[in-house]
C-alpha positions as CSV (number, residue, x, y, z in Angstrom):
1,X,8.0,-29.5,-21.1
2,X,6.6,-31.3,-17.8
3,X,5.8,-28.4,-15.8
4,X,5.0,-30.4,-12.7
5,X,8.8,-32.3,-12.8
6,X,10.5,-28.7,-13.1
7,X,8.6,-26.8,-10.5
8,X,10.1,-30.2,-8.0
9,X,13.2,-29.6,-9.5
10,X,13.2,-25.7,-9.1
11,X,11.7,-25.8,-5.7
12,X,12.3,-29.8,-4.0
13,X,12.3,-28.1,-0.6
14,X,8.1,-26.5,-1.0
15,X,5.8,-29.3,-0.1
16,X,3.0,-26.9,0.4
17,X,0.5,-25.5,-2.0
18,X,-1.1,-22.3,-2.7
19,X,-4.4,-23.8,-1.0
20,X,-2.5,-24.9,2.1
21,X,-1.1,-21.2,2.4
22,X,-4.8,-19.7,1.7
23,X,-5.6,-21.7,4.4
24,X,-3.7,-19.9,6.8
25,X,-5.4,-16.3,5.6
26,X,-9.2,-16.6,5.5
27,X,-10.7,-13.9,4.5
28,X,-11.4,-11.3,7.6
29,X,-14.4,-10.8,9.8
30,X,-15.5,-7.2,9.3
31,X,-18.1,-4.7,8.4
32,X,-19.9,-4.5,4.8
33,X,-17.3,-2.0,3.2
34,X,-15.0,-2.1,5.3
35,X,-11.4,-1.4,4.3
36,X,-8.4,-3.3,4.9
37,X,-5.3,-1.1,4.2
38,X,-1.4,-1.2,4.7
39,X,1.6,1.1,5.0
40,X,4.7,-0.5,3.5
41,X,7.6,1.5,4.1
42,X,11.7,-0.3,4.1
43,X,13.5,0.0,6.8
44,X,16.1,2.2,5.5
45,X,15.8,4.2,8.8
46,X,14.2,7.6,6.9
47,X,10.8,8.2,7.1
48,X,9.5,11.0,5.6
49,X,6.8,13.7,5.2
50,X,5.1,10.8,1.8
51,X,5.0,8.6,4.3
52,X,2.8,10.0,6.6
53,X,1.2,11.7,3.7
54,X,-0.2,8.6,2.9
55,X,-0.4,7.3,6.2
56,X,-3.5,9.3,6.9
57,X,-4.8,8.3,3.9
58,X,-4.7,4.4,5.1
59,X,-5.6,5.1,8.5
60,X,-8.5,7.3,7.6
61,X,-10.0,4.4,5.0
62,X,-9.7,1.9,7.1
63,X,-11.0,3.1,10.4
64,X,-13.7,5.4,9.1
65,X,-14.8,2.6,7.5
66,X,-14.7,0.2,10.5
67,X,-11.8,-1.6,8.7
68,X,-7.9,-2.7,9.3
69,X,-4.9,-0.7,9.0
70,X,-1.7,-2.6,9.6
71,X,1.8,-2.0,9.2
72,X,4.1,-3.9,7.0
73,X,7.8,-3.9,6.7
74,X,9.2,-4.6,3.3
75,X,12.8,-5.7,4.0
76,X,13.7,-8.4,0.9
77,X,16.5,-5.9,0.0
78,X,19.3,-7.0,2.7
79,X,21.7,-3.8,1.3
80,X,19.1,-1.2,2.3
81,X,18.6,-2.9,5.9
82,X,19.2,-0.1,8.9
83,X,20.0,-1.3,12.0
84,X,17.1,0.2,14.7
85,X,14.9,1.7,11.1
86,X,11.6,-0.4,12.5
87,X,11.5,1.3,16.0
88,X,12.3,4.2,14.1
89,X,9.6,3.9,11.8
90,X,7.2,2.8,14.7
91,X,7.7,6.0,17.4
92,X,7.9,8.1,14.2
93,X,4.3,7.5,13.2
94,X,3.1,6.8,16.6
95,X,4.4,10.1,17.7
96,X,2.0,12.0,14.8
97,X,-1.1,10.2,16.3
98,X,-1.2,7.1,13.2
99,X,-2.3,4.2,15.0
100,X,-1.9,0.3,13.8
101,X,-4.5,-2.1,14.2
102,X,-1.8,-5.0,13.7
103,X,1.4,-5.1,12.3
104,X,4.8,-5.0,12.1
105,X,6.6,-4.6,16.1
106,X,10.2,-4.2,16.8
107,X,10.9,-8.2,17.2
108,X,13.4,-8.2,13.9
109,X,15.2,-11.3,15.1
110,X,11.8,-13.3,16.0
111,X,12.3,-16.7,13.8
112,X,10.8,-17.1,10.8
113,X,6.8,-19.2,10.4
114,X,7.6,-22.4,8.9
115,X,5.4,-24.7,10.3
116,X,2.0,-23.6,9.0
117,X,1.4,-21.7,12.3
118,X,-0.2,-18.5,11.5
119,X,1.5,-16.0,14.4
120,X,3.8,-13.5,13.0
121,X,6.1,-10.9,14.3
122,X,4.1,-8.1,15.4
123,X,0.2,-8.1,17.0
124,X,-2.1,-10.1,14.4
125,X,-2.9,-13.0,13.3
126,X,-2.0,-12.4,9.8
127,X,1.8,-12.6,9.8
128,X,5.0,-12.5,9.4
129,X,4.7,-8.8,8.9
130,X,8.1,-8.8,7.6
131,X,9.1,-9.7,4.4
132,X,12.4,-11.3,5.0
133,X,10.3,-13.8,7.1
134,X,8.0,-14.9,4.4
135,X,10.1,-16.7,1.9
136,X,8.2,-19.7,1.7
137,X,5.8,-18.6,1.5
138,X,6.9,-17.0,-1.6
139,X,8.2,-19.9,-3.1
140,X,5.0,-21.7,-2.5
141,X,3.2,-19.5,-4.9
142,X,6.4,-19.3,-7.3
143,X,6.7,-23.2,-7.7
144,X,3.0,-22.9,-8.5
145,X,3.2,-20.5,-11.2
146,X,6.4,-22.6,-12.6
147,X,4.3,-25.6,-12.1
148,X,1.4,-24.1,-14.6
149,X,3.9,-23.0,-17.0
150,X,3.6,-19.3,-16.1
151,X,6.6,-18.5,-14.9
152,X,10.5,-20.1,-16.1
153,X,14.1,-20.3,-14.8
154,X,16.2,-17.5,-16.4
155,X,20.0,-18.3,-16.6
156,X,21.2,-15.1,-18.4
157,X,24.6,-13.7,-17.3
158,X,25.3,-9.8,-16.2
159,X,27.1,-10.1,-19.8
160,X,24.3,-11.1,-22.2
161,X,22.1,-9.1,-20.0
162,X,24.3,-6.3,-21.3
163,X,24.4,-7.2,-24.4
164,X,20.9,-7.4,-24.9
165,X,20.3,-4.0,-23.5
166,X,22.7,-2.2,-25.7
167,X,20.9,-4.1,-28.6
168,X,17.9,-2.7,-27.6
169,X,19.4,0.9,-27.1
170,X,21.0,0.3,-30.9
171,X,17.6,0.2,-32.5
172,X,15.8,2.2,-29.9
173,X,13.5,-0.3,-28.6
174,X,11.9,-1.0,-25.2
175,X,14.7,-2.2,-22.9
176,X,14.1,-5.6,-21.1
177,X,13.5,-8.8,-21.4
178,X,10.5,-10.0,-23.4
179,X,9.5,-11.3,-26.8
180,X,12.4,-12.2,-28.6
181,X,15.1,-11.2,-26.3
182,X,13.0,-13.7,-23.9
183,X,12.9,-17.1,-26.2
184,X,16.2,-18.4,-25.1
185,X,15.3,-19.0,-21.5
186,X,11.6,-19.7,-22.7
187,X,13.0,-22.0,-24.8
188,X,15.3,-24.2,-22.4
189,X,14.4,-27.8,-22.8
190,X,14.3,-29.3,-19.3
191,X,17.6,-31.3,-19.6
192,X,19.3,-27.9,-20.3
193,X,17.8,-26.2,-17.2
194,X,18.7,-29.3,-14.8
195,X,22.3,-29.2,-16.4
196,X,22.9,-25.6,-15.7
197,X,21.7,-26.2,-12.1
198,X,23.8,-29.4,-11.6
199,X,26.6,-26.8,-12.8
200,X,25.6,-24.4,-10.5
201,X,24.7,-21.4,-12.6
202,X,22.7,-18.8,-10.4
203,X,19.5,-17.9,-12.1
204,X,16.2,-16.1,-11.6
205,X,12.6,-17.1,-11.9
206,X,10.7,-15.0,-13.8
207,X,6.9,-14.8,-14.8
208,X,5.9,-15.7,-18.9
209,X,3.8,-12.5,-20.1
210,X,1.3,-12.7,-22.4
211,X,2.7,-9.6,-23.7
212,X,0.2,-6.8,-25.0
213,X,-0.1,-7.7,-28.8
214,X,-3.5,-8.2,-29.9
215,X,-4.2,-11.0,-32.3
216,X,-5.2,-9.0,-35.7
217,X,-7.9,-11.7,-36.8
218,X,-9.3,-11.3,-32.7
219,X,-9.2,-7.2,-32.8
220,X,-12.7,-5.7,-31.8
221,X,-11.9,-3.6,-35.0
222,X,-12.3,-6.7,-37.3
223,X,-15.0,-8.8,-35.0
224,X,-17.0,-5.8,-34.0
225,X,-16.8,-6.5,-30.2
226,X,-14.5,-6.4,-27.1
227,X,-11.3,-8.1,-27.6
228,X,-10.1,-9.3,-23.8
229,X,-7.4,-11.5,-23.7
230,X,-6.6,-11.2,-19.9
231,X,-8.5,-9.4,-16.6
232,X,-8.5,-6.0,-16.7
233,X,-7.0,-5.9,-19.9
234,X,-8.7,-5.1,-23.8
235,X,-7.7,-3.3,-27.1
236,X,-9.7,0.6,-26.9
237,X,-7.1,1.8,-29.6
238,X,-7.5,-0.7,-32.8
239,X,-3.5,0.2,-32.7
240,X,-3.0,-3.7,-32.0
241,X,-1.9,-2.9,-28.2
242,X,-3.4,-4.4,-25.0
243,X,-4.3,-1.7,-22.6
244,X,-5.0,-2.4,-19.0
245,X,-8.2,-0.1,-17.6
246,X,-8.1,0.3,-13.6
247,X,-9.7,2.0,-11.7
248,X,-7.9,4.2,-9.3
249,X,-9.8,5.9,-6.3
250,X,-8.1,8.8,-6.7
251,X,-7.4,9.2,-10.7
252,X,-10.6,7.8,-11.9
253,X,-10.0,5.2,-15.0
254,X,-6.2,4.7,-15.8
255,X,-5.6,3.2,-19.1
256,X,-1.8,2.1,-20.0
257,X,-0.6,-0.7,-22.8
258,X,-0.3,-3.5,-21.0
259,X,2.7,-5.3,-19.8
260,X,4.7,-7.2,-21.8
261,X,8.1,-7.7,-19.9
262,X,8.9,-11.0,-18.2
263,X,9.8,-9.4,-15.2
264,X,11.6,-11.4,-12.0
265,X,9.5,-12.5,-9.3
266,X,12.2,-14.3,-7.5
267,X,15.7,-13.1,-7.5
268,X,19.0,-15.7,-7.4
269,X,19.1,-15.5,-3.4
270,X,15.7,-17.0,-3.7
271,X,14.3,-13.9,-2.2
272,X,10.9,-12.1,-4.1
273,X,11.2,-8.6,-5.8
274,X,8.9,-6.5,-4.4
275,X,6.6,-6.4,-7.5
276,X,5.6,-10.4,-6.7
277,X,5.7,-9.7,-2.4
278,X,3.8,-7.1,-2.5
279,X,1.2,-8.8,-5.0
280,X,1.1,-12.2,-2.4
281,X,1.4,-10.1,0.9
282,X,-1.1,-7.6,-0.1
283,X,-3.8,-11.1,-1.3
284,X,-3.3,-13.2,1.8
285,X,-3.4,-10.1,4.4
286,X,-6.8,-9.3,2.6
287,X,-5.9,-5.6,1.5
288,X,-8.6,-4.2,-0.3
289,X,-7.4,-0.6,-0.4
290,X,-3.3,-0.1,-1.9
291,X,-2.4,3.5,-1.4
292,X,1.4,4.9,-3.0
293,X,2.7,7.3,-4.4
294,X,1.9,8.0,-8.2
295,X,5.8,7.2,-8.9
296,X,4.3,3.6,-9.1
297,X,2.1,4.0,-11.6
298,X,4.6,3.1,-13.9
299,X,4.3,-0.5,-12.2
300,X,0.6,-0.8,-12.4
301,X,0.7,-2.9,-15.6
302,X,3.5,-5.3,-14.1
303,X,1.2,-5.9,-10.7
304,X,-2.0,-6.4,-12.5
305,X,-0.6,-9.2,-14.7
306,X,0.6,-10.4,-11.5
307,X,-2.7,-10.7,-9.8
308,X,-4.1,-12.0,-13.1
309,X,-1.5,-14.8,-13.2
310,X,-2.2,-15.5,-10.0
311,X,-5.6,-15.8,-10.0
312,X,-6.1,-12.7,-6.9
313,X,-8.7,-10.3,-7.0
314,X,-7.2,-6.7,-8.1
315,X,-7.3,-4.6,-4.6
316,X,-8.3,-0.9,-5.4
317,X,-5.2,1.4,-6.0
318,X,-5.1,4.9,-4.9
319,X,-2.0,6.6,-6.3
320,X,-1.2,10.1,-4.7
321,X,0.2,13.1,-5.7
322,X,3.7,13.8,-5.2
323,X,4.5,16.4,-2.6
324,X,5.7,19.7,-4.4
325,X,7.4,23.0,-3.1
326,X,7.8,26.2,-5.0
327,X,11.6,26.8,-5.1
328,X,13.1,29.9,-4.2
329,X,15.7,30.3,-7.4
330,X,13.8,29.4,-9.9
331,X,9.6,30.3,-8.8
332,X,8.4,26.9,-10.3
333,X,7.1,23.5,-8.9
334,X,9.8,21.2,-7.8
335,X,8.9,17.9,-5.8
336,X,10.5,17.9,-2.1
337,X,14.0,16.6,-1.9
338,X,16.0,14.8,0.9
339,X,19.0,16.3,-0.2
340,X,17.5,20.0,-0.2
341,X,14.5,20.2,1.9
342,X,15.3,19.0,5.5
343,X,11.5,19.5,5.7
344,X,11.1,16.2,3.8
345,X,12.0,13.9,6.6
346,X,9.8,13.9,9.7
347,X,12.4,14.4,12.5
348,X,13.0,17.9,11.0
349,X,9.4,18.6,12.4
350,X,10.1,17.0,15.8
351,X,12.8,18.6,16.6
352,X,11.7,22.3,15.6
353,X,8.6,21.0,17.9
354,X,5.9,21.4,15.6
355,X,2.6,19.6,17.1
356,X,1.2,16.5,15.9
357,X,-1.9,17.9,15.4
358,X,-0.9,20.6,13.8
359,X,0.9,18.8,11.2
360,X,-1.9,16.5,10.6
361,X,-4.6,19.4,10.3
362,X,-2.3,20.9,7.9
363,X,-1.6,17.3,5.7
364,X,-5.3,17.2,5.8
365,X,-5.5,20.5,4.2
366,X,-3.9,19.2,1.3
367,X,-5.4,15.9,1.3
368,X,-8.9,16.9,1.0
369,X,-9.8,19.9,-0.7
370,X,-13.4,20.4,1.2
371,X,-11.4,20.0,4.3
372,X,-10.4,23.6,5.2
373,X,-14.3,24.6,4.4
374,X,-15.4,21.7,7.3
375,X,-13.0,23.3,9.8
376,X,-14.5,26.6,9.4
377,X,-18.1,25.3,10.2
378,X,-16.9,23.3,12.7
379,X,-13.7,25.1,14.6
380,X,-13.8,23.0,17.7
381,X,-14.2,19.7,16.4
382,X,-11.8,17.0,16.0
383,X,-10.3,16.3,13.0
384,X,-11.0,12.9,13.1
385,X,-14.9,14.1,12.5
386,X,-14.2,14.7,9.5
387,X,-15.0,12.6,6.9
388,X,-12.5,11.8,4.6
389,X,-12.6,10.2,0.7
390,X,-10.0,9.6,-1.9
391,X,-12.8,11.6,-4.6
392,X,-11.4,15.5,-3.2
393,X,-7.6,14.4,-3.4
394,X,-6.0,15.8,-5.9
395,X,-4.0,13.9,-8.9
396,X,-1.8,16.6,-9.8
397,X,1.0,17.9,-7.5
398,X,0.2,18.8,-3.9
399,X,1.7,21.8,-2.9
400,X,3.6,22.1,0.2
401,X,4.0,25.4,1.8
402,X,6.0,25.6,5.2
403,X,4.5,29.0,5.8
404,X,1.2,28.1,5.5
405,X,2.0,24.9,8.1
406,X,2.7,27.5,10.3
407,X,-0.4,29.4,10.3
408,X,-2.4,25.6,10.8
409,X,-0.5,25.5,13.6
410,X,-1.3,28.6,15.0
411,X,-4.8,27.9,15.1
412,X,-4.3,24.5,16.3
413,X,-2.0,25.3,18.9
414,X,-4.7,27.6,20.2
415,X,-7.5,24.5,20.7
416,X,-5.2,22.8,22.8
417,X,-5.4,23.9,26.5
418,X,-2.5,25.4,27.7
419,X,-1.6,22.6,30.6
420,X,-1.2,20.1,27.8
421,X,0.7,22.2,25.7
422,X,3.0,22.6,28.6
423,X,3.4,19.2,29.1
424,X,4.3,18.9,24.9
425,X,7.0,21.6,25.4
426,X,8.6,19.5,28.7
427,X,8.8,16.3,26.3
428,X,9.6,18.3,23.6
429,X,12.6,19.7,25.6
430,X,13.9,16.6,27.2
431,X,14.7,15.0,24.0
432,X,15.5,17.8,21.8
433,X,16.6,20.4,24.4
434,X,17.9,19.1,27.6
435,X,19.7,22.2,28.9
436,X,16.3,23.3,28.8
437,X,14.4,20.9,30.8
438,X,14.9,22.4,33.9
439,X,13.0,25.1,33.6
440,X,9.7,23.6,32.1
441,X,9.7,21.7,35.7
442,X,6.8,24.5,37.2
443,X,4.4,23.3,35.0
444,X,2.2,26.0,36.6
445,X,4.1,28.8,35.8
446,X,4.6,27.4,32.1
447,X,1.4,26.8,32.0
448,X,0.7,30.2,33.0
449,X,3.1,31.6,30.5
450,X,1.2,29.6,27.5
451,X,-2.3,30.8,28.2
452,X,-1.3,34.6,28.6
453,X,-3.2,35.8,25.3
454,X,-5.3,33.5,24.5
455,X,-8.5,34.5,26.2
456,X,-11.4,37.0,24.6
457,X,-12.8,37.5,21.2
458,X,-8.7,38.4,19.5
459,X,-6.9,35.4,21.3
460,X,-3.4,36.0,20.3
461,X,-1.5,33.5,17.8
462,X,1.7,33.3,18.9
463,X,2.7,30.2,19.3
464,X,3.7,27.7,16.5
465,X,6.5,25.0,17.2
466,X,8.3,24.7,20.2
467,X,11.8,26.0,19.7
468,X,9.7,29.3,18.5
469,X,7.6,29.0,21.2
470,X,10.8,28.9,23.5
471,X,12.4,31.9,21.6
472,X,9.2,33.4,22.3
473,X,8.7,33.2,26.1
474,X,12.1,32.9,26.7
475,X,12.1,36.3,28.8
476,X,10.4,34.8,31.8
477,X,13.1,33.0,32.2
478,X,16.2,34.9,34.2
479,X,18.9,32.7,32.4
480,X,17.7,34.0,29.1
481,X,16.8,37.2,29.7
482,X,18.2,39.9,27.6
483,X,18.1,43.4,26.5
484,X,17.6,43.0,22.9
485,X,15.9,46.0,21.7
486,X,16.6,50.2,22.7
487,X,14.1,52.7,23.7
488,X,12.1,54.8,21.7
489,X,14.0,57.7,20.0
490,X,11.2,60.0,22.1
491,X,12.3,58.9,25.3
492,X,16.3,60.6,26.7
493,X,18.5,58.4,28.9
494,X,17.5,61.0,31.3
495,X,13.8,60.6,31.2
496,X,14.4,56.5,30.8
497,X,16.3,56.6,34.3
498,X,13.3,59.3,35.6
499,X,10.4,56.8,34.1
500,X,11.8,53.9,35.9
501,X,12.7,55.1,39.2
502,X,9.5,56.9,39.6
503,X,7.8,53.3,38.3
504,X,9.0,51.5,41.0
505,X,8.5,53.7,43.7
506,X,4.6,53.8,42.4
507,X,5.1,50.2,41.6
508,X,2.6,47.6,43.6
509,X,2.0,44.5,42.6
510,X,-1.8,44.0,43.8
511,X,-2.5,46.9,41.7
512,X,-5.5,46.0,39.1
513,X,-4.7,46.8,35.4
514,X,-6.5,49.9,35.2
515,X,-5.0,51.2,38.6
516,X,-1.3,49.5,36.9
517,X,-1.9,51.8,34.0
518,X,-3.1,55.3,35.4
519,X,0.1,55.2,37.5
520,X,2.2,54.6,34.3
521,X,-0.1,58.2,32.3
522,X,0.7,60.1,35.6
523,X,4.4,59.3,35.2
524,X,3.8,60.3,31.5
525,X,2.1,63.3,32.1
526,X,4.4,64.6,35.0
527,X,7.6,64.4,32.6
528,X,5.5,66.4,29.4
529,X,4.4,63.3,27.4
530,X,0.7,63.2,26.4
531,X,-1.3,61.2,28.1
532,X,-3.1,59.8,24.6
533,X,-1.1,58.7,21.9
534,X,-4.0,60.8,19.2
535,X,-3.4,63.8,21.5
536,X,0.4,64.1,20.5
537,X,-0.6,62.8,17.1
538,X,-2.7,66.1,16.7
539,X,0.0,68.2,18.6
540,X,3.7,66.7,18.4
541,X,4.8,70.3,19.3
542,X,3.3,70.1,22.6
543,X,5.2,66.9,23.9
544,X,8.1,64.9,24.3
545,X,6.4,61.6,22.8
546,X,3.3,60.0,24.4
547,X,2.1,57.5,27.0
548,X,2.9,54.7,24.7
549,X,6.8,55.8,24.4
550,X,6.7,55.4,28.2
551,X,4.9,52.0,28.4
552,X,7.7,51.0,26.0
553,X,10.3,51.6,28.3
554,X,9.4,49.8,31.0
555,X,8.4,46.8,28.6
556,X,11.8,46.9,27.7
557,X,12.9,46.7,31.5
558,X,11.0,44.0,32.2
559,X,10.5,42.0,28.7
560,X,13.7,43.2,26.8
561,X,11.9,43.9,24.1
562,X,9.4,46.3,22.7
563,X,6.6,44.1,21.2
564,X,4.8,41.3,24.0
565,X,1.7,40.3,25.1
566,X,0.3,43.0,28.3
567,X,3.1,44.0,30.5
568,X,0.7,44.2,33.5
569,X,-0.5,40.1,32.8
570,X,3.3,39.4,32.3
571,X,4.3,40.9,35.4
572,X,1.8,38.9,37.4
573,X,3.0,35.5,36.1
574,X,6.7,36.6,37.1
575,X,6.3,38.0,40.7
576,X,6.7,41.1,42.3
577,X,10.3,40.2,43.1
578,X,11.5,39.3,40.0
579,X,9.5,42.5,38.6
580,X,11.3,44.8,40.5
581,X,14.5,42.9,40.4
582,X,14.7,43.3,36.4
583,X,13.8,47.2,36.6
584,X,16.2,47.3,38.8
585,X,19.3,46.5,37.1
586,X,18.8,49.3,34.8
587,X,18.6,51.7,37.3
588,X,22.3,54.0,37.4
C-alpha cells in the first residue's frame, strides 16, 4: 500500500503538516513546574456540581503553581449543541469565583482559523478554543497518521457493524472492532478504497492498534527482561497481555491491558471523536495537567495509544472521584443524579442563594482531606492560602452531604462583613426574587439586620443561603410580617393584653438594654411572675410563670415568633414607630 498516495486521496484538501501546525503552538513561557491545565465541558447548557468539582482542581494546579488554566469548549457533537450553553457555562463558573487565564468567550459564530493565523475565539493565543473550529487542524494530524500507515479508511455499514457485534455477543467476546473483525478494512487494497469513494460510500478513519498481545518468543517470562512493545506499555503478568502503567496524580500507578480496539478518530462528517481532539487539543495547547472524572478511566488505554501513535508526550492524568450521596430509601452510597438530586446542577445553589464561598470552602472540604484541619489553625484566612495537591484527594467516592454544606456556610457567611453580604442578598434578589428587590434598597438597614448577632465570643450562625436568610429576617419587613407562633401556655389572654399595654406605656426607645429589661421584670413582677426563671423553677407554686414567659410575649408582638436574636437590638434596627406600631395592633 502507498501510504503517502492514500493520505492525498483521503485528505487532497490538507496541504499542511503536523510540523507546520506545531508551529503555530510553541511550547509556553512559564515558571519551572508550572502547570498548564483545562476544563472541557460541552455545551449542552447543564453545568453541574463535577464540573466545578474539578474546576477547582484545575484552577488550583495551575495558579498555585504559577501556571495556565484555560477553558475549552468541546462541541464536535452538533446533536448535543445548546443554543446560549457557552455564556451559560462562562457566568456559571465565574459566578463561584473560577477564573480563566484564556479560553473559550461567548463569540460561537467567530469564523473558523484557516490561514495559519494563530488567534482563536476567546482571549489567548492558543486557539480556536472551540472544537468545531478546529477541523483542520484535525485532519492535518489524521492524514499524517494515514500517511504512516497508522491509521485506515473504514467503509463498514450500520449492518455488518451489527452483525459483527452480535457475533461477538454469540461467543462472548470483547465487542468492537479489532483483530479479526478489523482485517477487512485493514485489508482494502487501494483500488478498492478509491472505488468505494468514487461511489460515494461514507466511511470513517480509524487508528491501526498494535493490540495488546505479547509476542510469546519476546515475553519477559522467556527472555528474562522487560518486554515493551509501545510507551507506557509492558507485559507485568506473563499472561501474554500488554498492560499500560500511568501514573495518575491522584490514584498512584494504574495498570490496565492495553488497548487493542481500532477505535475512530474521525467520524464520516469529517469531524474528530473526542478521544483523537482531546489527545491533539490537549498536545498543542501544552496541557500538562488532564483532570476528569474517574468514569474515564475506562478510556485511558485508548488515549495513551493515541499519544503514542502520535508521537505526544503523555500529560499527567488526575481522575477524581465521583460525587456520592447517601440515599434516603435505601442508607447506601449512590452517585448524585440529574434526574433525582436537583443539587447536582449548579443553578439549584444559585437560586436557593447559597454563597460562592461557601460552596467552595465546602468542595474543598472534600477535595483535600488536610483541608478542614488548615482552616481550624487558620480561621481568618483565605481559602486560596491554602495549599492544595492532588496526593490528599481521595480515589474512592466523595461524599456529598447537603447538611454539612450548610454548616460550611454558616461559618463562612460569618467572615464576610455584613455590608457585602447585603449587597449578595440585593443581587441575589434581583435575579432570583424580584418582588423582593425593593426592600433590600436600604442597604443600611439590611445591613444592620445581617450583623445583629454576630458580635462577641458566641456570634450567632444563622444565616446560610439567601432564600433562608430571607425566611429568616423576614419580620423586619412590614409586608411579611406575621403572627406565626402563640404565647406561652403560662401567660392568659388577660395578662397578654395587661403585659403589652403596660409595655408600651413604660416603652422608650432611648432606653439602654439593661434599663429595656428591668422595665420588662417590673411588669413581671407586678402581675405575680418571678422575676428569675430558677426562682419559679424552685417554686412553680408561687407564680404564674416567670420573666421569660413575659419577654416571650412581647417577642411575639414585635417578631411573631418566639425564638430571635435580642428583642431590645431588634427593636433598635426597626424604629420606635414601627415598634410601637406592631404592639399595637394586638392591643383590644
Amino acid at each position: 500500500m502507498n501510504y503517502e498516495k492514500l493520505a492525498d486521496l483521503l485528505f487532497p484538501h490538507i496541504d499542511k503538516t503536523p510540523e507546520d501546525i506545531e508551529k503555530l503552538y510553541p511550547a509556553r513561557e512559564l515558571p519551572e513546574g508550572a502547570r498548564v491545565t483545562r476544563l472541557g465541558p460541552s455545551p449542552t447548557g447543564f453545568i453541574h456540581l463535577g464540573n466545578l468539582y474539578g474546576a477547582f482542581v484545575d484552577e488550583r494546579l495551575a495558579h498555585q503553581s504559577g501556571g495556565t488554566f484555560y477553558l475549552r469548549i468541546e462541541d464536535t457533537d452538533d446533536k448535543r449543541y445548546v443554543e446560549g450553553a457557552v455564556d451559560t457555562i462562562t457566568s456559571a463558573l465565574q459566578f463561584f469565583g473560577v477564573q480563566f487565564d484564556e479560553g473559550a468567550g461567548p463569540d460561537a459564530d467567530a469564523p473558523s482559523v484557516t490561514d495559519g493565523s494563530r488567534t482563536g475565539i476567546g482571549t489567548g493565543v492558543y486557539g480556536p478554543y472551540y472544537q468545531s473550529r478546529r477541523g483542520e487542524i484535525y485532519q492535518t494530524f489524521v492524514k499524517d497518521l494515514v500517511r504512516k500507515g497508522l491509521a485506515y479508511p473504514c467503509f463498514l455499514t450500520e449492518d455488518e457493524l451489527a452483525q459483527i457485534r452480535a457475533e461477538q455477543e454469540a461467543n462472548k467476546e470483547t465487542t468492537g472492532i479489532y483483530g479479526k473483525y478489523a482485517e477487512k478494512s485493514r485489508n482494502l487494497t487501494f483500488e478498492e478504497i478509491e472505488a468505494n469513494i468514487a461511489a460515494g460510500k461514507p466511511y470513517v478513519v480509524r487508528i491501526k492498534s498494535k493490540g495488546n498481545q505479547v509476542d510469546p518468543a519476546h515475553c519477559c517470562a522467556e527472555s528474562g527482561s522487560e518486554c515493551f512493545t509501545r510507551s507506557g506499555a509492558k507485559c507485568v503478568n506473563h499472561d501474554g497481555t500488554m498492560y499500560i502503567h500511568v501514573n495518575d496524580a491522584i490514584r498512584g500507578e494504574v495498570a490496565m491491558p492495553a488497548n487493542d480496539q481500532d477505535v475512530i478518530i474521525l467520524k464520516a462528517t469529517g469531524i474528530p471523536t473526542y478521544h483523537f481532539a482531546h489527545v491533539i487539543d490537549d498536545h498543542l495547547m501544552r496541557t500538562t495537567h488532564v483532570v476528569r472524572g474517574e468514569e474515564w478511566l475506562m478510556s485511558l488505554p485508548i488515549h495513551v495509544e493515541l499519544f503514542d501513535k502520535c508521537g505526544f508526550p503523555l500529560p499527567t492524568y488526575c481522575h477524581t472521584a465521583v460525587l456520592m450521596k447517601i440515599d434516603e430509601e435505601t442508607g447506601g452510597k449512590r452517585k448524585l443524579s440529574k434526574r433525582k438530586d436537583p443539587e447536582l446542577s449548579l443553578d439549584y445553589y444559585r437560586k436557593e442563594g447559597y454563597h460562592p464561598l461557601a460552596v467552595k470552602e465546602y468542595l474543598l472540604t472534600i477535595l483535600n482531606s488536610n483541608f478542614e484541619e488548615w482552616r481550624m489553625d487558620n480561621p481568618e484566612a483565605d481559602a486560596d492560602d491554602f495549599l492544595f495537591t492532588t496526593e490528599k484527594m481521595s480515589s474512592a467516592g466523595a461524599l456529598f452531604d447537603l447538611n454539612k454544606l450548610n454548616d460550611v456556610s454558616k461559618d463562612v457567611l460569618l467572615r464576610i462583613p455584613a455590608a457585602d453580604l447585603a449587597q449578595f442578598m440585593a443581587d441575589w434578589a434581583k435575579e432570583f426574587r424580584p418582588e423582593l428587590a425593593p426592600l433590600f434598597e436600604d442597604k443600611e438597614y439590611l445591613t444592620r439586620i445581617l450583623d445583629l448577632g454576630r458580635d462577641g465570643k458566641k456570634p450567632r450562625k444563622d444565616l446560610i443561603y439567601a432564600r433562608q436568610i430571607f425566611e429568616f429576617i423576614s419580620y423586619f419587613f412590614d409586608d411579611h410580617f406575621r403572627i406565626e407562633e402563640s404565647i406561652p401556655e403560662e401567660v392568659s389572654d388577660e395578662d397578654a393584653q395587661e403585659i403589652l399595654k403596660r409595655y408600651l406605656e413604660s416603652y422608650d426607645h432611648s432606653d439602654d438594654q439593661s434599663q429595656w429589661f428591668d422595665k420588662i421584670r417590673q411588669i413581671a413582677v407586678d402581675l405575680g411572675y418571678a422575676a428569675k426563671p430558677k426562682d419559679y423553677k424552685k417554686h412553680p407554686e408561687e407564680y404564674k410563670g416567670h420573666v421569660g414567659h413575659v419577654s416571650t410575649v412581647i417577642r411575639l408582638a414585635v417578631m411573631g415568633r418566639t425564638q430571635s436574636p435580642d428583642v431590645w437590638e431588634i427593636q433598635q434596627i426597626l424604629g420606635e414607630q414601627r415598634t410601637r406600631d406592631r404592639i399595637g395592633l394586638l392591643l383590644v
